[in-house]
VEXFI-710315 format. One record per residue (C-alpha): residue number from 0; residue in one letter; x, y, z; chain. Coordinates in nm, 4 decimals, always signed. Example, Ala and Ser with C-alpha at 12.3 -4.5 7.8 and 13.67 -1.06 7.14 Angstrom:
2
<0,a,<+1.2300,-0.4500,+0.7800>,A>
<1,s,<+1.3670,-0.1060,+0.7140>,A>
//
This chain:
400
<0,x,<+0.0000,+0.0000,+0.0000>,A>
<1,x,<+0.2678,+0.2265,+0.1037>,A>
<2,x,<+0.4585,+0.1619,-0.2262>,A>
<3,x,<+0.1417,+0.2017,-0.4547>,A>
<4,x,<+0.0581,-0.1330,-0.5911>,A>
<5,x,<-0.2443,-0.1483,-0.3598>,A>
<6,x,<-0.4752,+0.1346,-0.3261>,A>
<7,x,<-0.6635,+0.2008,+0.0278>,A>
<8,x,<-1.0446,+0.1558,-0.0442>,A>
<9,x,<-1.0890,+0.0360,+0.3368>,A>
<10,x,<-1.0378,+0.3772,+0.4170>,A>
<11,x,<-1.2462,+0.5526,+0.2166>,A>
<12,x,<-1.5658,+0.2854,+0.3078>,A>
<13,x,<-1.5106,+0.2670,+0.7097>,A>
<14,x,<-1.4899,+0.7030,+0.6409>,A>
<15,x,<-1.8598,+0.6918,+0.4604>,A>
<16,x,<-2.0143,+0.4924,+0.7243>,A>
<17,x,<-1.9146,+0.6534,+1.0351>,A>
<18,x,<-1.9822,+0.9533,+0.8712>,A>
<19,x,<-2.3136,+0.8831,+0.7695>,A>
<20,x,<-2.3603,+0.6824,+1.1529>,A>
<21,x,<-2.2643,+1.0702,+1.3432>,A>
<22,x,<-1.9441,+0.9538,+1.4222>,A>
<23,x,<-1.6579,+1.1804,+1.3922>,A>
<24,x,<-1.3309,+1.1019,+1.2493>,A>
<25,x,<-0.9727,+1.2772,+1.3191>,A>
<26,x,<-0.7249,+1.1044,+1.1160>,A>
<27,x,<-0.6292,+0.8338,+0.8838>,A>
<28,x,<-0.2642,+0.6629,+0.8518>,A>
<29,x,<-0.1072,+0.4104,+0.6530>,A>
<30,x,<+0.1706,+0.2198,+0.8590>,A>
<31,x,<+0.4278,-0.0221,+0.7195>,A>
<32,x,<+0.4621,-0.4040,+0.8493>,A>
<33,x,<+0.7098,-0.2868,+1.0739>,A>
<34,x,<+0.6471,-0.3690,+1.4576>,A>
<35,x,<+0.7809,-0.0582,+1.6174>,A>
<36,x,<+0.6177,+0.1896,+1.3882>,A>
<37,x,<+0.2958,+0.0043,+1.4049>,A>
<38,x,<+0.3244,+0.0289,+1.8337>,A>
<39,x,<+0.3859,+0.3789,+1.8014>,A>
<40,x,<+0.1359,+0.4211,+1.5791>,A>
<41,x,<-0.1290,+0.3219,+1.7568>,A>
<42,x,<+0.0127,+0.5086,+2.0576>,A>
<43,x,<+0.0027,+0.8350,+1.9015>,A>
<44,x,<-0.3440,+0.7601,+1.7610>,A>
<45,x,<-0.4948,+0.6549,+2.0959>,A>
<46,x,<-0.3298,+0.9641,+2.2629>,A>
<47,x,<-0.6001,+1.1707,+2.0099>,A>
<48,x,<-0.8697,+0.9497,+1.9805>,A>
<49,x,<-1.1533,+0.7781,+2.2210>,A>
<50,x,<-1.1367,+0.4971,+1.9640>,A>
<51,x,<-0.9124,+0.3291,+1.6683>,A>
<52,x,<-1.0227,+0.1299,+1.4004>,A>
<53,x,<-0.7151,-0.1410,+1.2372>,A>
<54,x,<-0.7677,-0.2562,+0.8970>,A>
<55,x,<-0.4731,-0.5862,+0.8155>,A>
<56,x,<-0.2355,-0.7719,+0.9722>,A>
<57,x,<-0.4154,-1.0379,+1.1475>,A>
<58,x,<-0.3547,-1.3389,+0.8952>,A>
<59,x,<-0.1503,-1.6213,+0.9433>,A>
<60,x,<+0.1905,-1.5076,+0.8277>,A>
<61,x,<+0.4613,-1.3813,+0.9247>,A>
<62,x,<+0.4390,-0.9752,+0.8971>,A>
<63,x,<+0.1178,-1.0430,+0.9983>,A>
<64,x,<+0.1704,-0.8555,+1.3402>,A>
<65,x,<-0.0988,-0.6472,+1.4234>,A>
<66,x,<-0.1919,-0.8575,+1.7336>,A>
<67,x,<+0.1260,-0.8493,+1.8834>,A>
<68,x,<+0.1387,-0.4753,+1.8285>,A>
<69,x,<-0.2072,-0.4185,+1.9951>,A>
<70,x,<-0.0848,-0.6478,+2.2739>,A>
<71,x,<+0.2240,-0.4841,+2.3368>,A>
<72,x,<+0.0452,-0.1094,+2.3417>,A>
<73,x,<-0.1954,-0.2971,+2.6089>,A>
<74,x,<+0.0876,-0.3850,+2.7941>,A>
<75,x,<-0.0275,-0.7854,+2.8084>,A>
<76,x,<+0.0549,-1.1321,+2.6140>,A>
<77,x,<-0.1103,-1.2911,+2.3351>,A>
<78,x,<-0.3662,-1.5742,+2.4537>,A>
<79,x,<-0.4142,-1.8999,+2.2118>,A>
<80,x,<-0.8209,-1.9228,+2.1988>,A>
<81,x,<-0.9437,-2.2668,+2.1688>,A>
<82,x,<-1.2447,-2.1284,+2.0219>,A>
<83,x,<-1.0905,-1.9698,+1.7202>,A>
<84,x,<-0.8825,-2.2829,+1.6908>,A>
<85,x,<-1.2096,-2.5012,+1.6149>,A>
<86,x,<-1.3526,-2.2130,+1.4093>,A>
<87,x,<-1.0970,-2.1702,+1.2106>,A>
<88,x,<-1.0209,-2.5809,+1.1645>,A>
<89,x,<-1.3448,-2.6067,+1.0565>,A>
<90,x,<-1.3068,-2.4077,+0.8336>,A>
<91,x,<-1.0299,-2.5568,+0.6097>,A>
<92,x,<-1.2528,-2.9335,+0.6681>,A>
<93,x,<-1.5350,-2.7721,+0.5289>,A>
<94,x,<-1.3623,-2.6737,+0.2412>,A>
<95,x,<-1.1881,-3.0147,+0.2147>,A>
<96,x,<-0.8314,-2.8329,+0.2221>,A>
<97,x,<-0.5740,-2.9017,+0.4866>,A>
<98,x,<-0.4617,-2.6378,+0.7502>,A>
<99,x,<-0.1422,-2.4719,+0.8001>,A>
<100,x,<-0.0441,-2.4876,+1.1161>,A>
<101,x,<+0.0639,-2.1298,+1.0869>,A>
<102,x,<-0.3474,-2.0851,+1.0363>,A>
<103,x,<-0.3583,-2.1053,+1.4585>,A>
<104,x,<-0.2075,-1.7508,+1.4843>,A>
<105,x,<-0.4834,-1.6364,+1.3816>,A>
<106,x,<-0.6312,-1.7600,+1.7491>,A>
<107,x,<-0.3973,-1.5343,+1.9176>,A>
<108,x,<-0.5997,-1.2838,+2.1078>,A>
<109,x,<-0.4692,-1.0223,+2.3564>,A>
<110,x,<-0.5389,-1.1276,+2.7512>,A>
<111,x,<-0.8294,-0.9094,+2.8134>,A>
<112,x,<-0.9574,-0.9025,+2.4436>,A>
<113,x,<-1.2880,-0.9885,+2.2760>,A>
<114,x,<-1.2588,-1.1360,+1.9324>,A>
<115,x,<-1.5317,-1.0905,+1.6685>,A>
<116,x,<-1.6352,-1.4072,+1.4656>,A>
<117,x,<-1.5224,-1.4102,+1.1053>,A>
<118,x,<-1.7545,-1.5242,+0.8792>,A>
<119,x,<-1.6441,-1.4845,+0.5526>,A>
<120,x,<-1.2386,-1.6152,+0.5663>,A>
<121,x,<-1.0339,-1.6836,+0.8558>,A>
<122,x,<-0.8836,-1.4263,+0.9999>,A>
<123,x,<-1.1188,-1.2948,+1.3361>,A>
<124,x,<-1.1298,-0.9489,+1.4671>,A>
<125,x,<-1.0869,-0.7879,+1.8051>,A>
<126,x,<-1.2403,-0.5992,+2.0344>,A>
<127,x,<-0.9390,-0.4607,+2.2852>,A>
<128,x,<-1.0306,-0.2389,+2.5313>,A>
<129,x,<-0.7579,+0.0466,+2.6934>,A>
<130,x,<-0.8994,+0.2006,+2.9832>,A>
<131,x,<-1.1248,+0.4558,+2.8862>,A>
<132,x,<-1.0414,+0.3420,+2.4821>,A>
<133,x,<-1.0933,+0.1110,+2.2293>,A>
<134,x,<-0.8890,-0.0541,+1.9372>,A>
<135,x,<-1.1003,-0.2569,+1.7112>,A>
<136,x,<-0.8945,-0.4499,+1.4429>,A>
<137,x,<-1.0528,-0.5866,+1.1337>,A>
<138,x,<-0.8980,-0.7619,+0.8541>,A>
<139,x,<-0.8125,-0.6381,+0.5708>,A>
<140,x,<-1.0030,-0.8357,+0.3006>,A>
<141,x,<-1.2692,-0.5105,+0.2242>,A>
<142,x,<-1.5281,-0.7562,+0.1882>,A>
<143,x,<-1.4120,-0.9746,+0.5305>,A>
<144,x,<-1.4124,-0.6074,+0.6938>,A>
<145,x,<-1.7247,-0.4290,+0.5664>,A>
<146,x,<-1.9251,-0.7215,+0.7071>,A>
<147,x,<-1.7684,-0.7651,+1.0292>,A>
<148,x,<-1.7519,-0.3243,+1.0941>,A>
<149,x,<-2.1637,-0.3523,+1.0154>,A>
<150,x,<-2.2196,-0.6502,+1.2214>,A>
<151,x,<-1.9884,-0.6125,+1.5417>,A>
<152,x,<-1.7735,-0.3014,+1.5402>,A>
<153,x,<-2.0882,+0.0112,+1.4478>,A>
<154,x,<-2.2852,-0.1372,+1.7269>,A>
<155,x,<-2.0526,-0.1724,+1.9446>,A>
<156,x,<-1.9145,+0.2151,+1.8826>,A>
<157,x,<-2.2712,+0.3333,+1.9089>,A>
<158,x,<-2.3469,+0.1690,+2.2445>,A>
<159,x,<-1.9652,+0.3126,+2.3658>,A>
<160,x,<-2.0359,+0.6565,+2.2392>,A>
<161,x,<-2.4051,+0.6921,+2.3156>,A>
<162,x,<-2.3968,+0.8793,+1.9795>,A>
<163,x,<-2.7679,+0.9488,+1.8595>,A>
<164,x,<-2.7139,+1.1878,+1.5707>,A>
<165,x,<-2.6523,+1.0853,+1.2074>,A>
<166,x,<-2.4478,+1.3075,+0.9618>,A>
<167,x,<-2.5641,+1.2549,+0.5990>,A>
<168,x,<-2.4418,+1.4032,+0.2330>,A>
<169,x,<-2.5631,+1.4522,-0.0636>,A>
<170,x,<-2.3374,+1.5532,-0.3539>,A>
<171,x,<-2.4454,+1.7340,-0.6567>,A>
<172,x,<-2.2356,+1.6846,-0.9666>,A>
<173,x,<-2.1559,+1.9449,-1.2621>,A>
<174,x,<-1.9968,+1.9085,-1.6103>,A>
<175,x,<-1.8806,+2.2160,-1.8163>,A>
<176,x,<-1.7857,+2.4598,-1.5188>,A>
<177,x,<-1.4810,+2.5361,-1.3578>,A>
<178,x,<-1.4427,+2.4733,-0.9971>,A>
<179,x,<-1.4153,+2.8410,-0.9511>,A>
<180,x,<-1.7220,+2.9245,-1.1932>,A>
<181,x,<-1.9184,+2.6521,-0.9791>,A>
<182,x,<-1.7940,+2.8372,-0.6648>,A>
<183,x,<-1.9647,+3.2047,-0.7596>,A>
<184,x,<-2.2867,+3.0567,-0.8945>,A>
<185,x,<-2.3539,+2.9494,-0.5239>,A>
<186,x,<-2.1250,+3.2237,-0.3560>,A>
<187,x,<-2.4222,+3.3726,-0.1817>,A>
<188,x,<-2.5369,+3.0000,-0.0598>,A>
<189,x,<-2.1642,+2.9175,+0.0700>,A>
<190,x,<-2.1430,+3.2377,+0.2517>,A>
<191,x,<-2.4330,+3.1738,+0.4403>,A>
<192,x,<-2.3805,+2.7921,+0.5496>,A>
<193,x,<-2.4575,+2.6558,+0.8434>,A>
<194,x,<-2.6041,+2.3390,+0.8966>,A>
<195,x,<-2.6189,+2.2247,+0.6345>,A>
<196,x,<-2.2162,+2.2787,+0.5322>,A>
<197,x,<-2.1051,+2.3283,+0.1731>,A>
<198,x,<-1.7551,+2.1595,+0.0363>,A>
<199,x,<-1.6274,+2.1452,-0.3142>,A>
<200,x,<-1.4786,+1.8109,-0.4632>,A>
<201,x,<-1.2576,+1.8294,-0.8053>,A>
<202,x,<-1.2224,+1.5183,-0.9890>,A>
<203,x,<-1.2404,+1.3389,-1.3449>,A>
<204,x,<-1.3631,+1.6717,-1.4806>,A>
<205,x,<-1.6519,+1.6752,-1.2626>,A>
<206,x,<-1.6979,+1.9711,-0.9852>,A>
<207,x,<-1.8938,+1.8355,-0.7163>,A>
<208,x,<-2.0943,+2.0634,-0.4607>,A>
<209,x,<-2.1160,+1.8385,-0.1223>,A>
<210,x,<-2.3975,+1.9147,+0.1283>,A>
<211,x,<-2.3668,+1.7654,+0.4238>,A>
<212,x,<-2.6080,+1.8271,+0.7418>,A>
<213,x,<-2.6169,+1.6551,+1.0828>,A>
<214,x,<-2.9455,+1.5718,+1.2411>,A>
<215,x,<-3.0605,+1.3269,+1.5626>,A>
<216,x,<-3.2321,+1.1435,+1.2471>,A>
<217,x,<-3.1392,+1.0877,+0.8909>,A>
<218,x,<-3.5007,+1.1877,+0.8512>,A>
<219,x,<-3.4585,+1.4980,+0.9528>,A>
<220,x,<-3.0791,+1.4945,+0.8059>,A>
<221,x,<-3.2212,+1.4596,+0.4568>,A>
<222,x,<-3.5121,+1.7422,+0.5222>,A>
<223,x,<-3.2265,+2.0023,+0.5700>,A>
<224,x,<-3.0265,+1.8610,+0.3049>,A>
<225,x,<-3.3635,+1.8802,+0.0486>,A>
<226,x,<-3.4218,+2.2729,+0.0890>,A>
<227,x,<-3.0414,+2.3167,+0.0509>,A>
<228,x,<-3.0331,+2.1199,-0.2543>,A>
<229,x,<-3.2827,+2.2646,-0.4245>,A>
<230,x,<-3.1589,+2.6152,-0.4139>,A>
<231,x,<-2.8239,+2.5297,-0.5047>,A>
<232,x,<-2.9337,+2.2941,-0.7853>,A>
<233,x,<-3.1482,+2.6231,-0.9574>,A>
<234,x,<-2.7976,+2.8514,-0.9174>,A>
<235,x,<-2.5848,+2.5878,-1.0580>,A>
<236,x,<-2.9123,+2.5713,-1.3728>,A>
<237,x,<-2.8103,+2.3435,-1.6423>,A>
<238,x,<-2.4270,+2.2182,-1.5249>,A>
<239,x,<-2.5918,+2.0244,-1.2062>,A>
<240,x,<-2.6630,+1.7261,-1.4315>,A>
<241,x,<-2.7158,+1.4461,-1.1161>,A>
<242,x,<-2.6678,+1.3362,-0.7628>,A>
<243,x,<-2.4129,+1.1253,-0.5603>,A>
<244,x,<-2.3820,+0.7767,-0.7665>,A>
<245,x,<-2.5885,+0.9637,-1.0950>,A>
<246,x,<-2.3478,+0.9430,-1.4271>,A>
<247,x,<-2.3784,+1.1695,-1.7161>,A>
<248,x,<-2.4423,+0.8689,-1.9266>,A>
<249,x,<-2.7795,+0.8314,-1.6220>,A>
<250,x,<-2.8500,+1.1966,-1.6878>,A>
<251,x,<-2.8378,+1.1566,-2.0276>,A>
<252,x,<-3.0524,+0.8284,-2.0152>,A>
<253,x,<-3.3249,+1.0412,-1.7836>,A>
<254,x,<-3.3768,+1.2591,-2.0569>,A>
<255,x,<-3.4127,+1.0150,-2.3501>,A>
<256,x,<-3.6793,+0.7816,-2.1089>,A>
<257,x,<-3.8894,+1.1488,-2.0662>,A>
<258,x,<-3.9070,+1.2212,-2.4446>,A>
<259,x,<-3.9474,+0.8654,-2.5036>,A>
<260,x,<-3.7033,+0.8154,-2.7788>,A>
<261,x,<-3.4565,+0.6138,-2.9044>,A>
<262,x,<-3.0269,+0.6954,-2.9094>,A>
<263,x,<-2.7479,+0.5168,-3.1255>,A>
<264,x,<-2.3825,+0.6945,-3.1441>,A>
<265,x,<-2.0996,+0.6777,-3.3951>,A>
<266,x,<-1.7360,+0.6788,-3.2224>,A>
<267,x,<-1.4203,+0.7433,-3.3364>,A>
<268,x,<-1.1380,+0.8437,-3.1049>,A>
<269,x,<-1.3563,+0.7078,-2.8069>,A>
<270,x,<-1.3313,+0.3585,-2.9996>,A>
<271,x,<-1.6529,+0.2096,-2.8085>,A>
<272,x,<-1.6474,+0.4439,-2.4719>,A>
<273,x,<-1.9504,+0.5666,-2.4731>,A>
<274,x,<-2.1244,+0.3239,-2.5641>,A>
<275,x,<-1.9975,+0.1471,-2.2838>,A>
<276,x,<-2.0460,+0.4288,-2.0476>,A>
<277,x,<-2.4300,+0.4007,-2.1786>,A>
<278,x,<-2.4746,+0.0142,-2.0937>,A>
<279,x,<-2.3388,+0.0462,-1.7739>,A>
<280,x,<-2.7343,+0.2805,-1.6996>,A>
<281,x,<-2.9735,-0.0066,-1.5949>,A>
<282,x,<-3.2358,-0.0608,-1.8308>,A>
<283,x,<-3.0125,+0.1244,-2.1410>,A>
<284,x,<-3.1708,-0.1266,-2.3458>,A>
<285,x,<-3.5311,+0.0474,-2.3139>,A>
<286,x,<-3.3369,+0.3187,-2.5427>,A>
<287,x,<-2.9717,+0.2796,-2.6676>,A>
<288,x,<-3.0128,+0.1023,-3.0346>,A>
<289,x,<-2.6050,+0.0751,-3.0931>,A>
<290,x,<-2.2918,+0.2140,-3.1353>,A>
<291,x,<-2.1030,+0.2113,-3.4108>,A>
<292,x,<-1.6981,+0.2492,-3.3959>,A>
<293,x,<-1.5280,+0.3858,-3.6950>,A>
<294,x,<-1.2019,+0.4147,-3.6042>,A>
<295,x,<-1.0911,+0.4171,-4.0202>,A>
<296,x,<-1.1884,+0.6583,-4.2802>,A>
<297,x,<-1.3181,+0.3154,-4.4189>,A>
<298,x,<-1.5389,+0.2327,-4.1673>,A>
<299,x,<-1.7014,+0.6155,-4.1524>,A>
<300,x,<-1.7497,+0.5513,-4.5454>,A>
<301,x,<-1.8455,+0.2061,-4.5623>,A>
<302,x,<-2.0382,+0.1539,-4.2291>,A>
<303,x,<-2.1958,+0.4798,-4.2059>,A>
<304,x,<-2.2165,+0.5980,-4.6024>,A>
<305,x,<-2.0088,+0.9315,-4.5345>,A>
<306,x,<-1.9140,+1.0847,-4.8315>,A>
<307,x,<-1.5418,+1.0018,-4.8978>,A>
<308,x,<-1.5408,+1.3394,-5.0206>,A>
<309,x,<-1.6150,+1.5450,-4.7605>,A>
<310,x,<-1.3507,+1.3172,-4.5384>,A>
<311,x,<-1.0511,+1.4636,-4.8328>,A>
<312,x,<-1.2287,+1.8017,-4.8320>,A>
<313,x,<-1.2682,+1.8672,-4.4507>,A>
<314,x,<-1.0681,+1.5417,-4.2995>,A>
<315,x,<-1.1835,+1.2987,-4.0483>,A>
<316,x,<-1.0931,+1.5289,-3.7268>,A>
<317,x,<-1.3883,+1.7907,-3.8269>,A>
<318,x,<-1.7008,+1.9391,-3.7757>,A>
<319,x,<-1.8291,+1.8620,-4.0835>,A>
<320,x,<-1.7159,+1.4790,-4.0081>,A>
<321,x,<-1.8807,+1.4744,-3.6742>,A>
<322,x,<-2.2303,+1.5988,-3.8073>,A>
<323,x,<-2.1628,+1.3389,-4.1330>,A>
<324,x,<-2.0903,+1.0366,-3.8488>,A>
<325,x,<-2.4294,+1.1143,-3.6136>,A>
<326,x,<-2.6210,+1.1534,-3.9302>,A>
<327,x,<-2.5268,+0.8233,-4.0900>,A>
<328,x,<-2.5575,+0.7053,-3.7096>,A>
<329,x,<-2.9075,+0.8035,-3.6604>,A>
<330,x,<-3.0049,+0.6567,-3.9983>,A>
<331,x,<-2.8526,+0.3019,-3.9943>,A>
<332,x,<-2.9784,+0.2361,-3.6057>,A>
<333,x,<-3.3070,+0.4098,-3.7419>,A>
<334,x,<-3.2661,+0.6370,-3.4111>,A>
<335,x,<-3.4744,+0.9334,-3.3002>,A>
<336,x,<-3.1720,+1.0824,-3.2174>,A>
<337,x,<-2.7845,+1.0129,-3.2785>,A>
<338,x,<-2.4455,+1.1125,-3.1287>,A>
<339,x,<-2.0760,+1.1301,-3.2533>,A>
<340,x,<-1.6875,+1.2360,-3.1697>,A>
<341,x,<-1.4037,+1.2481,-3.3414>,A>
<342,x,<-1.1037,+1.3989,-3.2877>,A>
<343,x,<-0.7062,+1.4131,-3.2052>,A>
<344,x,<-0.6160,+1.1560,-2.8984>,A>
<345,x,<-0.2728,+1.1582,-2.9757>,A>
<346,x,<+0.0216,+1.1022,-2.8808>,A>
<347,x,<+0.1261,+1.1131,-3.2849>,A>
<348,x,<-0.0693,+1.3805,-3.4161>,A>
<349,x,<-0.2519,+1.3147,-3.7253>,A>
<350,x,<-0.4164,+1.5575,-3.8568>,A>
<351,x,<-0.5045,+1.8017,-3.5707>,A>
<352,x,<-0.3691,+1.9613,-3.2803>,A>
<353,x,<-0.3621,+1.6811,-2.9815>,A>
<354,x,<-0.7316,+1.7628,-2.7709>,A>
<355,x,<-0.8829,+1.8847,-3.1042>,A>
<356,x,<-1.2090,+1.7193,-3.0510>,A>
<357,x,<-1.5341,+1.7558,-3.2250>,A>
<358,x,<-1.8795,+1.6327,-3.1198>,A>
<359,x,<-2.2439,+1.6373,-3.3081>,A>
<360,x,<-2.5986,+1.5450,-3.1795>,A>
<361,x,<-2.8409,+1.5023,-3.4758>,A>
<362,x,<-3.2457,+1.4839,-3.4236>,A>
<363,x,<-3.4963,+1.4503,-3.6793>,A>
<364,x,<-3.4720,+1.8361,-3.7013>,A>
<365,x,<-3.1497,+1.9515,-3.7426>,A>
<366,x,<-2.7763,+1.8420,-3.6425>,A>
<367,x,<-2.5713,+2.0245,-3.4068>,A>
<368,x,<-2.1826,+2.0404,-3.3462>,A>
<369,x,<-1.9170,+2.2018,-3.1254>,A>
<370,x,<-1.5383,+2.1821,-3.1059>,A>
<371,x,<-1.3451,+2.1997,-2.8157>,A>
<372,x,<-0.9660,+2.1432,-2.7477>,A>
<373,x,<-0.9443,+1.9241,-2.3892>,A>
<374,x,<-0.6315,+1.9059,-2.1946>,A>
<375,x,<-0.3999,+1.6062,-2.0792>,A>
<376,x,<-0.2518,+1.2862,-2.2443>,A>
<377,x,<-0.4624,+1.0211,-2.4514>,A>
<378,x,<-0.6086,+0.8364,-2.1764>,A>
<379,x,<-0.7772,+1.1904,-2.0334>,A>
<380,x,<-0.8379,+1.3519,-2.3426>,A>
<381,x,<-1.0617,+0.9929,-2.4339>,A>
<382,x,<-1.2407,+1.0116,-2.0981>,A>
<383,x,<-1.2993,+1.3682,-2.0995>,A>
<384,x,<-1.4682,+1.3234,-2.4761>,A>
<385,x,<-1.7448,+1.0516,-2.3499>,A>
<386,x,<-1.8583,+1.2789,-2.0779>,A>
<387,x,<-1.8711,+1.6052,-2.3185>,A>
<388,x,<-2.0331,+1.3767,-2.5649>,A>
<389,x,<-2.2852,+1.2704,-2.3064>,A>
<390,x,<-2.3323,+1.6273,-2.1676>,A>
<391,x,<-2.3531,+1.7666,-2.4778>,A>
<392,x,<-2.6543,+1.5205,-2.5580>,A>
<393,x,<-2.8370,+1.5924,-2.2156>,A>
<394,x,<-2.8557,+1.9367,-2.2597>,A>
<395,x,<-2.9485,+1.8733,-2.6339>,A>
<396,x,<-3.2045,+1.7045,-2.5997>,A>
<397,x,<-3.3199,+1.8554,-2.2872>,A>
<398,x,<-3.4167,+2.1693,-2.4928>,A>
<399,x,<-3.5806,+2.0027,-2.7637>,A>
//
């Protein structure tokens, strides 16, 4: 984790749901298999904290140490439970595998201790009380320690804490505004937070506006959220496109369900990316016909029955290409409406500047185009295409 090949999603899940349970959280750290450092650690974080939450480190090898740490911070030995040992024996017979014996580690609990049942693998969890503190350790399998946090650990916090009060979030996403843009549409909103509070988030080209209110019920949590929402949704007008998990690709599919038509797209430099972004919307089928990927100046003539002409005349990386591409697009897939990109990916420049990107929505009324020039390297400039395509359709067809 520490050198990169494993990202920390533990973190990120144990910070939503004691967030969203009232529970407040100081700090987060990321600590080596090193016994010392892992001792002091935990020292430093119970010397801040009423409680501390240990993801890893309880399997059956050898820098598996986090018990021995958490016993030596408790000042006691490690205790071989016969309970575990049975547990976790069974385990293996059930499975018709033998056991390691370096599998009965995992029965080491510190004197004084409760261990949590594992359910899922082998590894169980503690419960370690310090005085007027608490260590809980978990393993480090997300799935292992998302069950045993919601089964043993949150109610077992709750009870400690005699916390009563949720804290809940919303987030409302925007495509097409800068972060600072998005921060003076709702200046007047910001300036007068309260409860509910107001963050910005940056990432993936999205600007997200969090809300986030606290409450003795999510109830009434969501209530104050609601008004808050709703008059910074009308500031932020037609860039607020959807809500926490909502995609542009969902927003997009929202709009097609309420006109109730039918969408097909023509790709080029997205090579099959948004029409993948589209089938990943439950129930797409109800309304995506097909995409069509014409990567080639053959496949824009021969699939979609562009004029080879107007590819030598304007070139592939064009307006008049894009319109030419969701026309064809809309005609073979017999769509209501149709969508297209094309454009420069690099890193070899063909036959634009790299980010040169142009994008065309055609309905049974006319065909519309823009050209933009993104930022970044291939992979970026790709991603940031699909979601301009996709805005660029929501807000299309939203004013039809």
């Amino acid at each position: 984790m520490l050198l990169g090949d494993i990202v920390d999603t533990n973190s990120a899940w144990l910070g939503r749901e004691l967030t969203s349970a009232g529970i407040d959280i100081c700090h987060q750290t990321t600590v080596g298999d090193n016994l010392p450092r892992i001792r002091q650690t935990l020292e430093q974080a119970l010397a801040r904290a009423d409680a501390v939450i240990v993801t890893g480190g309880l399997g059956p090898t050898p820098d598996d140490i986090t018990r021995e740490a958490i016993a030596d911070v408790m000042g006691v030995g490690l205790v071989r439970n016969s309970e575990i040992e049975r547990l976790i024996a069974s385990i293996f017979r059930s499975r018709d595998r033998s056991m390691p014996e370096s599998n009965m580690r995992q029965a080491d609990v510190p004197a004084g201790a409760r261990w949590i049942e594992q359910r899922l693998g082998t590894a169980p969890g503690l419960i370690c009380p310090l005085a007027d503190r608490v260590i809980y350790a978990l393993p480090g399998v997300p799935h292992e320690m998302e069950e045993m946090f919601t089964r043993a650990v949150l109610p077992d916090l709750r009870e400690r804490s005699g916390q009563t009060g949720v804290i809940v979030s919303r987030v409302i996403k925007t495509w097409g505004a800068s972060e600072s843009a998005v921060a003076d549409m709702i200046a007047e909103r910001v300036e007068q937070q309260g409860n509910p509070t107001i963050a910005f988030l940056a990432g993936g080209g999205e600007i997200k506006v969090r809300l986030t209110a606290k409450a003795p019920s999510r109830e009434e949590a969501m209530a104050l959220i609601a008004d808050e929402e709703r008059a910074v949704t009308e500031l932020l007008k037609n860039y607020a496109f959807g809500t926490d998990g909502e995609t542009l690709a969902y927003a997009l599919g929202r709009e097609v369900r309420e006109k109730g038509i039918h969408l097909a797209v023509a790709e080029s430099l997205t090579g099959g990316m948004v029409g993948s972004a589209i089938v990943d919307v439950p129930g797409a089928s109800d309304w995506f016909l097909g995409s069509a990927v014409v990567y080639t100046n053959h496949a824009k003539t021969s699939l979609l029955g562009i004029d080879p002409g107007l590819l030598e005349t304007h070139g592939a990386v064009s307006a008049e290409c894009a319109r030419a591409m969701a026309e064809g697009a809309r005609r073979i897939f017999g769509a209501d409406v149709a969508l297209s990109c094309t454009g420069e990916a690099g890193p070899h420049p063909l036959e634009a500047e790299i980010g040169q990107v142009y994008f065309a929505v055609s309905t049974q009324s006319d065909t519309r185009s823009i050209g933009i020039r993104l930022p970044g390297d291939r992979e970026r400039i790709r991603l940031y295409s699909t979601s301009t395509l996709l805005d660029f359709a929501r807000r299309t067809i939203a004013s039809d």
